[in-house]
C-alpha positions in Angstrom: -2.1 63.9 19.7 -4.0 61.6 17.4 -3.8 59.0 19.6 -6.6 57.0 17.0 -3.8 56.6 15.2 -3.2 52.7 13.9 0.2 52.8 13.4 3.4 52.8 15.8 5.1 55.6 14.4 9.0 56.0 15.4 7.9 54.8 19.2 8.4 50.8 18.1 12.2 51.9 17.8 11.8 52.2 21.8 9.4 49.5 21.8 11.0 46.4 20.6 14.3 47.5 22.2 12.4 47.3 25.5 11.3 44.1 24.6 14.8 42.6 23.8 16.0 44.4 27.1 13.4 42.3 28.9 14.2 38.9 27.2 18.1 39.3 27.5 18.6 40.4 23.8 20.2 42.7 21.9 18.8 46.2 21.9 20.9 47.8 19.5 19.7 44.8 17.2 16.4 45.3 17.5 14.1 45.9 15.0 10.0 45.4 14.3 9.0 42.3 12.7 9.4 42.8 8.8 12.3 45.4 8.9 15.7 44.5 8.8 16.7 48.1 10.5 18.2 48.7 13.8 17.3 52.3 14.6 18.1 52.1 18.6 20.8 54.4 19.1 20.3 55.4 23.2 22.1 54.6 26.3 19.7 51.1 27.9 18.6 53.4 30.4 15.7 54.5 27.9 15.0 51.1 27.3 14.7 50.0 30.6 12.2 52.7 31.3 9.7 51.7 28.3 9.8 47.8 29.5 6.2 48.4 31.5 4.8 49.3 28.1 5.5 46.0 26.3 3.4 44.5 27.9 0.8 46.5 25.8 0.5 45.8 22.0 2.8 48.2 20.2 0.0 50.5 19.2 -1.5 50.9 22.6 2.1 51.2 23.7 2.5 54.5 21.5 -0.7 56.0 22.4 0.2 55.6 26.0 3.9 56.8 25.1 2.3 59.7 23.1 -0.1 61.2 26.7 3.3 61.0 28.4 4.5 62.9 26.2 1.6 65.3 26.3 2.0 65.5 30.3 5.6 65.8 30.2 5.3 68.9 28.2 2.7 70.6 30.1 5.0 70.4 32.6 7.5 71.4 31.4 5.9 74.9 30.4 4.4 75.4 33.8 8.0 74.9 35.8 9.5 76.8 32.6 7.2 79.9 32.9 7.9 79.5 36.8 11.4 79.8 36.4 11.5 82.7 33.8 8.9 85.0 35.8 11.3 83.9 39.1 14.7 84.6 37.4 13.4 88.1 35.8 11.5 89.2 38.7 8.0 89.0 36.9 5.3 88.9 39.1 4.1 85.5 39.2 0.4 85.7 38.6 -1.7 83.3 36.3 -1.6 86.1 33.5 2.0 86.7 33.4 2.4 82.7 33.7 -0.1 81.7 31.2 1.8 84.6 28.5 4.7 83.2 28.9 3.6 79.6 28.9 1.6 80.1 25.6 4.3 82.3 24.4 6.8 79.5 24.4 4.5 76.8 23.3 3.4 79.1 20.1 6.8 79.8 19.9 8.1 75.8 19.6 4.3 74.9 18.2 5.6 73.0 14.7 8.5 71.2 16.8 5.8 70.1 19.5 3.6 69.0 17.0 6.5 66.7 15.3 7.6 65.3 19.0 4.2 64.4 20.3 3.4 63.2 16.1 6.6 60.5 16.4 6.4 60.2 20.4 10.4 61.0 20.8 12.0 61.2 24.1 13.3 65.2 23.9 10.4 65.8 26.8 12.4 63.8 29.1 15.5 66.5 28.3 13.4 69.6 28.6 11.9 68.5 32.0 15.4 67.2 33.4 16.9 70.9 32.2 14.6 73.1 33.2 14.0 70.9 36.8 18.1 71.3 36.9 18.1 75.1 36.1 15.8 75.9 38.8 17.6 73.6 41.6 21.1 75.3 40.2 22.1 76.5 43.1 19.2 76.3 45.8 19.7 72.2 45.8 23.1 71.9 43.6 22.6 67.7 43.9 19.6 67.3 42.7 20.7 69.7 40.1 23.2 66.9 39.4 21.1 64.3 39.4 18.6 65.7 36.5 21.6 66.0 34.3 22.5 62.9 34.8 19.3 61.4 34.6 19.4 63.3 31.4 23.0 62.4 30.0 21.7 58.9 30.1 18.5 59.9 28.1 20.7 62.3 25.7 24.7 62.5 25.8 24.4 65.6 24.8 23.3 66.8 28.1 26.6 66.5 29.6 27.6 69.3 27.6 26.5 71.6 31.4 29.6 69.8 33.3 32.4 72.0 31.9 30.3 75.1 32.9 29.3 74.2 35.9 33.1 73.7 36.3 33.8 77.3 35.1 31.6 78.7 37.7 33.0 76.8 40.3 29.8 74.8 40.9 31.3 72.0 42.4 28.6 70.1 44.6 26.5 70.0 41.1 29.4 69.4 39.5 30.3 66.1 41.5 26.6 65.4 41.5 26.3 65.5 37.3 29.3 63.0 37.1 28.2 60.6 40.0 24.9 60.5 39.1 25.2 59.7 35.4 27.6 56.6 35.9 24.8 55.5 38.6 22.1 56.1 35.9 24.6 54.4 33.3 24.7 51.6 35.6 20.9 51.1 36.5 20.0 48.5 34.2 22.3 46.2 35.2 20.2 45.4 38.1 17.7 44.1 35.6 20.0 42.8 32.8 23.3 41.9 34.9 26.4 44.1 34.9 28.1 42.3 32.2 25.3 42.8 29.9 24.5 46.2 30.8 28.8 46.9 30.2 27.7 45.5 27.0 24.8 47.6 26.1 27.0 50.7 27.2 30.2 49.5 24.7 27.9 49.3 22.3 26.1 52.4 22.9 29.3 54.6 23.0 30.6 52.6 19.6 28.0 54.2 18.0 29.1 57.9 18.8 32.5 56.4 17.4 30.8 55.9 13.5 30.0 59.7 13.5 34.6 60.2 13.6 34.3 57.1 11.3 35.6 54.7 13.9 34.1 51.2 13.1 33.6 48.8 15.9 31.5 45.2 15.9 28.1 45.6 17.5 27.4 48.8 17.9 24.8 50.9 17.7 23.6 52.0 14.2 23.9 56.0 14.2 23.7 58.0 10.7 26.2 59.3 9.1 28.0 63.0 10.2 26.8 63.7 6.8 23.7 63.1 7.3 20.9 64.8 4.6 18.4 65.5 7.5 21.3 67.0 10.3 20.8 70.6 10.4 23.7 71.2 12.7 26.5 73.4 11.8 29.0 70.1 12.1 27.6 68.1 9.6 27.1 71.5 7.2 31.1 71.5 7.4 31.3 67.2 7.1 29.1 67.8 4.1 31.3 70.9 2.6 34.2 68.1 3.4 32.3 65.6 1.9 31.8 67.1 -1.5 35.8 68.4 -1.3 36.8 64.3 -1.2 38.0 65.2 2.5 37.4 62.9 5.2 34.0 64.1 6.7 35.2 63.3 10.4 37.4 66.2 10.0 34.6 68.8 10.9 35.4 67.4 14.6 38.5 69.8 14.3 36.9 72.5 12.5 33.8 72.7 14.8 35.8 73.9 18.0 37.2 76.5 16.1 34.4 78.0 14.9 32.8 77.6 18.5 35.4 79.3 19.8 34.6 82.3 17.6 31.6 82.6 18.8 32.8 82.8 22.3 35.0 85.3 21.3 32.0 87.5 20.0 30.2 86.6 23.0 32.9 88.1 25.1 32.5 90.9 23.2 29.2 91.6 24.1 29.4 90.8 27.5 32.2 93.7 27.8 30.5 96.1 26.1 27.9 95.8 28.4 30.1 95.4 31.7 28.2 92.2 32.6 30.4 89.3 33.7 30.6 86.0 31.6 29.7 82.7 33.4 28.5 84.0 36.5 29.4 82.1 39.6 26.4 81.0 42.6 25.5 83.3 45.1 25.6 86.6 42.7 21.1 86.8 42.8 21.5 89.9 40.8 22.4 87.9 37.8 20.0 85.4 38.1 18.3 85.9 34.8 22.3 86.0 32.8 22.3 82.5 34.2 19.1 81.4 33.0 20.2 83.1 29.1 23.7 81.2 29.7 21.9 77.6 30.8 19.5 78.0 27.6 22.8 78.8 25.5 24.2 75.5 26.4 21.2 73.6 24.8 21.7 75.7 21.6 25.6 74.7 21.7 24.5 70.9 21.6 22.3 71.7 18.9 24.4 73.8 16.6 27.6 71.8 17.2 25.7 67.9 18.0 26.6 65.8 15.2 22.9 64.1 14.5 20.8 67.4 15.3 17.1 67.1 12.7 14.6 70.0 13.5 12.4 68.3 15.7 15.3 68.1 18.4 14.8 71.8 17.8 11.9 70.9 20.7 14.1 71.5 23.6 14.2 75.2 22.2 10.8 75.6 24.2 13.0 77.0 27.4 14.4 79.1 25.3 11.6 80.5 23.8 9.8 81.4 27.4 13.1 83.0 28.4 12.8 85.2 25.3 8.8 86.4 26.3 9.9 86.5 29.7 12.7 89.3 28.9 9.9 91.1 26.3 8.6 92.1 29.9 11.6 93.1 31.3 13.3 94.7 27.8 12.3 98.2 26.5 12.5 100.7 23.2 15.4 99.3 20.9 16.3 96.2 23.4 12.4 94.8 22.6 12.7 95.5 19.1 16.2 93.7 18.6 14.3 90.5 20.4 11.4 90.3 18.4 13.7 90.8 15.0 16.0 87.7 16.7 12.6 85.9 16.9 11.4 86.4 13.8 14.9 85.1 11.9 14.8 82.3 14.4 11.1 80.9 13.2 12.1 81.8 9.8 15.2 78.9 10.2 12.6 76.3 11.4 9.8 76.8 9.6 11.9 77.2 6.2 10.1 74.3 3.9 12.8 71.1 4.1 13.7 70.4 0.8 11.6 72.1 -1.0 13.6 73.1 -4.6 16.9 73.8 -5.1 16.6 76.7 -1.8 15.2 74.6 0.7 17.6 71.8 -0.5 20.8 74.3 0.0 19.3 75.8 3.1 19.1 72.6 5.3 22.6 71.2 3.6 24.4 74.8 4.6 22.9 74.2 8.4 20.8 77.4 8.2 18.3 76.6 10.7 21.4 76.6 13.3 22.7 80.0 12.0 19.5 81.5 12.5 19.2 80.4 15.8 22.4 81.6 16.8 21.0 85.2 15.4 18.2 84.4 17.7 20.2 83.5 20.7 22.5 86.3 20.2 19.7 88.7 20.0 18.3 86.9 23.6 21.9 87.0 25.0 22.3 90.8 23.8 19.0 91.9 25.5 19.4 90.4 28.2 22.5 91.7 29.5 21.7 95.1 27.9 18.5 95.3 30.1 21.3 94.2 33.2 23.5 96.7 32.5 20.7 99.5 32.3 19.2 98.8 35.2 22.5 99.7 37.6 24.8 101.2 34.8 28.7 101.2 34.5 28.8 100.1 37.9 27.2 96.9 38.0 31.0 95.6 37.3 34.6 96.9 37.6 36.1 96.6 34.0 39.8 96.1 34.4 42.4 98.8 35.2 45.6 99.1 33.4 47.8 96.7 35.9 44.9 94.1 35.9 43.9 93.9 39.8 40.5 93.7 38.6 39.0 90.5 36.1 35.6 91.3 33.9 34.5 88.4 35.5 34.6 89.1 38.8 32.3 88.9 41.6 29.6 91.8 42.7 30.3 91.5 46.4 31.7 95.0 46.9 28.6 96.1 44.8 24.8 96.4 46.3 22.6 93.9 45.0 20.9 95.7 41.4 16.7 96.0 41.9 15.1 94.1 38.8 11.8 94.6 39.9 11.2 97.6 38.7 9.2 97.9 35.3 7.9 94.5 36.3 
């Protein structure tokens, strides 16, 4: 944690935007005394939260900001290693918790070490995500209202609305969208309204520079082309870049090549006669919706347009998943997990900009195409292990005069036992 540390590291970002929050200011002009730079880029929300801490000196502030963090995580890997041992049916002793705890944490341990190193806010997200996984569809409004606590922490976040749409999720759903604006809204209890309508204009200018939309004001984000962004977006706005093509153009490309990757997920999900985007109320695929609700967070990662590999922290849900299912996963199903792990850690821990390889690496956006190898190695596992636990029959695949959809429900089947092997 170093918390003897004498400097403020990234945390005075936070810290003198707190401090213009709480004197009126401008946030998103806020800088630390000597630098001309205005790094604040969040929704107020964030800032409102850190105006207790200014009335510490800045570096007591970040050592304070840094234990948070420290909690926050902890947390976050005991409600994660919960949730994974729940949703596989592992038996939920301290052993099987600790494993998959550690797992995770060894698993995510350079990405840790760079949050807790520059005392970011991605253990806000993890918490809020995993908190909203595991009240999915037991308490479907407080679902909602970690996502939108979230959303306001990270836009990115938002990206669970359309599937909880898909699913027909509507009470979390309706919660998500009402409880963002009310989050968006907060601060103008302590600011005013008009300010606060400000401070969120200017936030949401700032997503406008990344499609090179200019407006007065707002909030200084980087570039789409980015040196640092390993997401595949700013790969292709770099490609663009270099071809004297408007960079913002990526924006169209993107969907396309995300819709590929549905495609191939479809795929699998046929092969395997599991259903895509299971709905609530379907236990037996409690675990697919877990894989699914981790896949979202890699989507913002590999498609966000200002994604560096310490956002890759969020991953650490992801990576418990993954030991959870080495439990559950057998022969050439374990073997195919551990290889996606492997390429995975390879992508993050690949030196940045080290020579002419590292240097090519991190422009092309490997890290993010490793990690969809990894994901679709967790994916493919997962619903491989589904699929041999009840067989062909865990779902109708469609006849020839389409009375039955791959994604339909398993009420006309009996519920499939996943406890076994445990």
């Amino acid at each position: 944690m170093d918390l003897r540390r004498g400097h403020p590291n990234t945390f005075s970002v936070f810290y003198y935007a707190a401090k213009a929050l709480a004197s009126g200011g401008d946030i998103y002009r806020s800088h630390a005394p000597g630098s001309a730079r205005s790094e604040y880029v969040y929704p107020p929300l964030f800032a409102l939260l850190m105006t207790p801490l200014v009335h510490f000196k800045v570096v007591a502030a970040t050592r304070i900001w840094t234990a948070v963090d420290a909690c926050l995580t902890l947390l976050a890997l005991l409600l994660g290693a919960r949730e994974t041992a729940r949703r596989f049916h592992i038996p939920q002793v301290r052993s099987a918790l600790a494993t998959i705890a550690a797992g995770g944490l060894l698993l995510g341990i350079g990405e840790f070490k760079t949050e807790l190193g520059t005392s970011q806010t991605d253990t806000l997200v993890l918490v809020s995500f995993i908190l909203a996984l595991a009240w999915l569809d037991r308490r479907p409004g407080l679902c909602g209202l970690a996502v939108g606590f979230s959303a306001n922490i990270k836009y990115q976040t938002l990206i669970v609305l359309p599937y909880l749409l898909i699913t027909r999720r509507w009470r979390a759903a309706a919660s998500t969208a009402l409880s963002a604006a009310g989050f968006a809204l907060l601060p103008g209890l302590f600011v005013g309204f008009a300010q606060n309508s400000q401070y969120l204009c200017q936030a949401l200018g700032g997503l406008g520079h990344f499609a090179s939309i200019q407006s007065e004001g707002a909030a200084s984000t980087v570039p789409l082309t980015w040196a640092r962004s390993v997401s595949l977006t700013s790969a292709m706005a770099r490609v663009l870049d270099s071809c004297e093509i408007d960079p913002s153009r990526a924006f169209l490309l993107a969907p396309l090549v995300a819709c590929g990757l549905v495609a191939l997920a479809w795929l699998l999900y046929r092969k395997h006669r599991v259903p895509m985007a299971p709905r609530a109320g379907e236990p037996a695929l409690e675990s697919l919706v877990a894989v699914e609700w981790t896949g979202l967070m890699v989507a913002w990662l590999v498609f966000g347009p200002e994604v560096s590999r310490r956002h890759m922290y969020v991953l650490l849900l992801m990576h418990m998943l993954a030991v959870g299912l080495l439990f559950k996963a057998r022969g050439r199903q374990r073997l195919l997990l551990i290889a996606g792990m492997v390429i995975g850690q390879a992508g993050l821990r690949m030196p940045e900009g080290s020579g002419a390889a590292g240097t090519f690496f991190n422009w092309a956006g490997g890290a993010s195409w490793m990690l969809l190898i990894y994901y679709a190695t967790l994916l493919s596992t997962c619903c491989s292990s589904l699929h041999s636990r009840r067989g062909s029959s865990l779902v109708s695949l469609p006849r020839p005069d389409g009375v039955r959809s791959l994604t339909g429900t398993l009420h006309d089947h009996a519920p499939l036992d996943l406890s076994a092997g445990a």
